[in-house]
C-alpha positions in Angstrom: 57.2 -38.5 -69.2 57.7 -37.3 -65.6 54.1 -35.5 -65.9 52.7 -38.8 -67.2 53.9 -40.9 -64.1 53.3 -38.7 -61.9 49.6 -38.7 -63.1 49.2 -42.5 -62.9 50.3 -42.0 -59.0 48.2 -39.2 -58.4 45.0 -40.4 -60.1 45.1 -43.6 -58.4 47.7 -43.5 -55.6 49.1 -47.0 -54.8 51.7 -49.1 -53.8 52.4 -50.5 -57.6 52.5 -47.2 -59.2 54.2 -45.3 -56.6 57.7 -45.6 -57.6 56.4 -44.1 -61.0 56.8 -40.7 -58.8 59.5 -41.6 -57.0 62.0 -42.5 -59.2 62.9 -39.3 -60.8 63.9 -38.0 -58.1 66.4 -40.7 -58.0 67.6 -39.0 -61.0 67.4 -35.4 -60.2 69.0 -36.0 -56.5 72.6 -37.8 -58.4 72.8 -34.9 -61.4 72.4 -32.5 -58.7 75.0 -34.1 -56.9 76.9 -34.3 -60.4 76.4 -31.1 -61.0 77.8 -29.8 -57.7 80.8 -32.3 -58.4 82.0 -30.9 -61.8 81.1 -27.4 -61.0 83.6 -28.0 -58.4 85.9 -29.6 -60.7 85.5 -29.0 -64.2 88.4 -30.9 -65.3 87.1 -33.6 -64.3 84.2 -35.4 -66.3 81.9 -38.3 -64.7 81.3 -40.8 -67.6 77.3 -40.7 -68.7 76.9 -44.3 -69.7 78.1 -45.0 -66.2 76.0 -42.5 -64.9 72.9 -43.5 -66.3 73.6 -47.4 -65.9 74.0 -47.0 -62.3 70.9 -45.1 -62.6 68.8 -48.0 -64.3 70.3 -50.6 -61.2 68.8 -47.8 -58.7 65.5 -47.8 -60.2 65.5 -51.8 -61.1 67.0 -52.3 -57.2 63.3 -50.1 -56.6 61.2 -52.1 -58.1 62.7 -55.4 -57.0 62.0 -53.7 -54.0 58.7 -52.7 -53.6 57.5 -56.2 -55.4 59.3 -58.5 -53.1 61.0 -56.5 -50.3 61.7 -59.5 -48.3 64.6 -59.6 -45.6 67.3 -61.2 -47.9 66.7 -58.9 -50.6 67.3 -55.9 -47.8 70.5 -57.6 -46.8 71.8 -57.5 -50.6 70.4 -54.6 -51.0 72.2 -53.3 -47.6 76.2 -54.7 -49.2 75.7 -53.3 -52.6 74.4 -50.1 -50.6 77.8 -49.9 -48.0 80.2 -50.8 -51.0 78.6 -48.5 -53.3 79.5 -45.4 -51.0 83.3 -46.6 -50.4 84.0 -46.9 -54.5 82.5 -43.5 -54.5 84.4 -42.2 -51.3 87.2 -43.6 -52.9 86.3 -41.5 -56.3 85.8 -38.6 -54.6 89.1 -38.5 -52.2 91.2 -38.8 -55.1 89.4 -36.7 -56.8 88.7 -38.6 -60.1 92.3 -40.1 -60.4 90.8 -43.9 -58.6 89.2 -45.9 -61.1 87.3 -49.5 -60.5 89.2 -52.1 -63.3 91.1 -54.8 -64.0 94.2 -52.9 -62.5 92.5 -52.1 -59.3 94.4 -54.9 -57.1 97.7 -53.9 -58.9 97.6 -50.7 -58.1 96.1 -51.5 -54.2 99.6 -53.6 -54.0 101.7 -50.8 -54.7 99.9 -48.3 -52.6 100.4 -50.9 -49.7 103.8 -51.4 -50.6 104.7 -47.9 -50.7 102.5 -47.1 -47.0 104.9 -49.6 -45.7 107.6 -48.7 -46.7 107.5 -45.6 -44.1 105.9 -46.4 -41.2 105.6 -42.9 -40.1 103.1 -42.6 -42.5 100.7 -45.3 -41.7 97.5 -44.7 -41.2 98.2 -40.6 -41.9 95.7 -39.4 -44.8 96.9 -37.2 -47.5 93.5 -35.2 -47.5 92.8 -34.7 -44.0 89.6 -32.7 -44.1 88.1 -34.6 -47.0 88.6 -38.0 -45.4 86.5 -37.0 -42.4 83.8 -35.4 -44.5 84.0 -38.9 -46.3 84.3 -41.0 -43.3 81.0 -39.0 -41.6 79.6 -39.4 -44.8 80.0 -43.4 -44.6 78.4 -43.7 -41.3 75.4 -42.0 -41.8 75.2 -44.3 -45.2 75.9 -47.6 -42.9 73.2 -46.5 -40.8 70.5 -46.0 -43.2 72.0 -49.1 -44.8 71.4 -51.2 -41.1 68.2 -49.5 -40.5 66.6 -51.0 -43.6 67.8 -54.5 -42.7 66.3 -54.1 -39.2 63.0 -52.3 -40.2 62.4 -54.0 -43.2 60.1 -51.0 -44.3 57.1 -51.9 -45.9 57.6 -48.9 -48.6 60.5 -49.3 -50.0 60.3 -46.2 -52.8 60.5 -44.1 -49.8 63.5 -45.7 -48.0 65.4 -45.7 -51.2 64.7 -41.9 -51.7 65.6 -41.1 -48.1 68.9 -42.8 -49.6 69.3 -40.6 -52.1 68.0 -37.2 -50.6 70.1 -37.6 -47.9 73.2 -38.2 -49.9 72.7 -35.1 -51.6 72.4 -32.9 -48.9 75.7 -34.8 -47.3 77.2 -33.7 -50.2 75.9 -30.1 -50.5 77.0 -29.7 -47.1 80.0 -31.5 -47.8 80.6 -28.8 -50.8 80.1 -25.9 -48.8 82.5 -27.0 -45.3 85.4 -27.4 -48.0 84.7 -24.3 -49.4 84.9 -22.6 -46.2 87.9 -25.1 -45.3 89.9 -23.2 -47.9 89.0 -19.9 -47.0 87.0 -19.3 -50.3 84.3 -16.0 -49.5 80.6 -17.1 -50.1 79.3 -14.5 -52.7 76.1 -12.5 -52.1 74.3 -14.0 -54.4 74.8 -18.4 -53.7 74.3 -17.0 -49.9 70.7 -15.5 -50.4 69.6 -18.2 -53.1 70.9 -21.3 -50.2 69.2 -19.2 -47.3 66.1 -19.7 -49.8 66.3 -23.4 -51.1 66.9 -24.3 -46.8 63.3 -21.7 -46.5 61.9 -23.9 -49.1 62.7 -27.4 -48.0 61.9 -26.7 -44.7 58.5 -25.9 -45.1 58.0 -28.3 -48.5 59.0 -30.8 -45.9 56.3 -29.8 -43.1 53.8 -29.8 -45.5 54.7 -33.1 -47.2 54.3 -34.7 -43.4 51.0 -33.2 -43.4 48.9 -36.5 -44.9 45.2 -35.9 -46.5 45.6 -39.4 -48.1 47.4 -42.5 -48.0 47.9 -44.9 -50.5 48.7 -47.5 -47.7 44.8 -47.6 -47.0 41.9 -48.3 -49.1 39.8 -45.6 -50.6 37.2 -45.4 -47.9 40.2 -45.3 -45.2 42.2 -42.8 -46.9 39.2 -40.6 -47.0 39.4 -39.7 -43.4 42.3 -38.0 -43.5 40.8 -35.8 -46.2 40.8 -32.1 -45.2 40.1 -28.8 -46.8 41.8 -27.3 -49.4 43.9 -24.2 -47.8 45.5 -22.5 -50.8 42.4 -20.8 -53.0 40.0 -23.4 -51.7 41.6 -25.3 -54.8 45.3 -26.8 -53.5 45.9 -29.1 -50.5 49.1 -30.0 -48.6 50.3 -32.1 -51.3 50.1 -29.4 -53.8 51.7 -26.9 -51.5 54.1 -29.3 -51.3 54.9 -29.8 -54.8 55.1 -25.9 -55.1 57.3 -25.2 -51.9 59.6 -28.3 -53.3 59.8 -26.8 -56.9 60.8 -23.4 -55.8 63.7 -25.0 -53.5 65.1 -26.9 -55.5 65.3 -24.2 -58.5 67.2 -22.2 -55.9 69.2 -25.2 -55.0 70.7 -25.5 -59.2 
């Protein structure tokens, strides 16, 4: 199916069909970040109906997107964005044991009631390291979130991935500063295989900026940014791109 959609794009690149693309890697950026999660803890096991509704709002939130993409939708889009990451920081700082129901308040008024109780402890985290990794974490989220609403950009697939892609490699680097944080020795192998997926990205990414079309244009537009292929006379940027981008992200599983 991916192969499918992806062809619709690449046959006839444009704005309707674009998301087509972009949305799987929606899904492949939150099982990576899944996968990193329960690797780290495997006692502790993310539900997949919620997994894969969240999912479906993600890619419906797209689409609402790239149809209308008007100023109000961008603010919604900005709140559900914002509270989003703190039900998930909240997730993650307690390491599975917060859940999001009917006892939520209930269990809010006894954690208030039991801060209180000693003031010494106000406002003193339990988990030190991870609530700074969390808090940074927010920010760069409220940023994104605010530069959206400001910007209003006109390609909204796009924004949403850079949503996405950045939150994984928050949490990948997130992953890796706890690690170190308790004094756990990187092994040979993970060390040589994340030296190669950050080789990979980094030049799937320079190529990727390297446009020989646009879908923003028309046809006779886009042609001038046409160039020659440079891999076998056969493959341009775009398909050195999807190589280089492959190859990372296999090293990055």
């Amino acid at each position: 199916m991916e192969g499918l959609l992806s062809a619709c794009y690449h046959v006839c690149p444009n704005n309707s069909n674009y998301q087509f693309d972009t949305s799987f890697m929606y899904v492949i950026s939150v099982l990576s970040m899944l996968k990193i999660y329960q690797t780290r803890h495997p006692d502790i096991n993310a539900s997949a109906s919620a997994t894969f509704a969240a999912l479906a709002v993600a890619v419906l939130l797209g689409v609402i997107g790239v149809l209308s993409g008007s100023l109000a939708f961008l603010i919604i889009f900005g709140m559900i964005h914002v509270i989003s990451c703190l039900l998930l920081s909240c997730y993650i700082y307690y390491m599975g044991r917060w859940k999001c129901d009917m006892g939520l308040f209930k269990r809010m008024k006894a954690w208030f009631l039991s801060e209180f109780s000693d003031w010494r402890q106000i406002g003193r985290p339990m988990y030190c390291d991870r609530m700074v990794l969390l808090l940074l974490g927010n920010v760069a989220n409220w940023g994104l979130a605010i530069y959206g609403i400001v910007t209003t950009p006109k390609d909204f697939a796009s924004y949403l991935l850079i949503i996405f892609l950045t939150n994984l490699l928050l949490y990948i680097a997130f992953y890796i500063i706890m690690k170190l944080r308790h004094k756990e020795r990187l092994q040979l192998q993970p060390l040589v295989y994340l030296v190669l997926c950050l080789l990979g990205w980094a030049a799937a990414i320079f190529f990727y900026t390297q446009h020989t079309t646009t879908w923003e244009l028309t046809p006779a537009h886009s042609r001038q940014y046409n160039h020659e292929c440079l891999l076998l006379h056969f493959y341009d940027t775009h398909d050195i791109w999807h190589f280089l981008s492959a190859g990372a992200m296999f090293f990055g599983f």
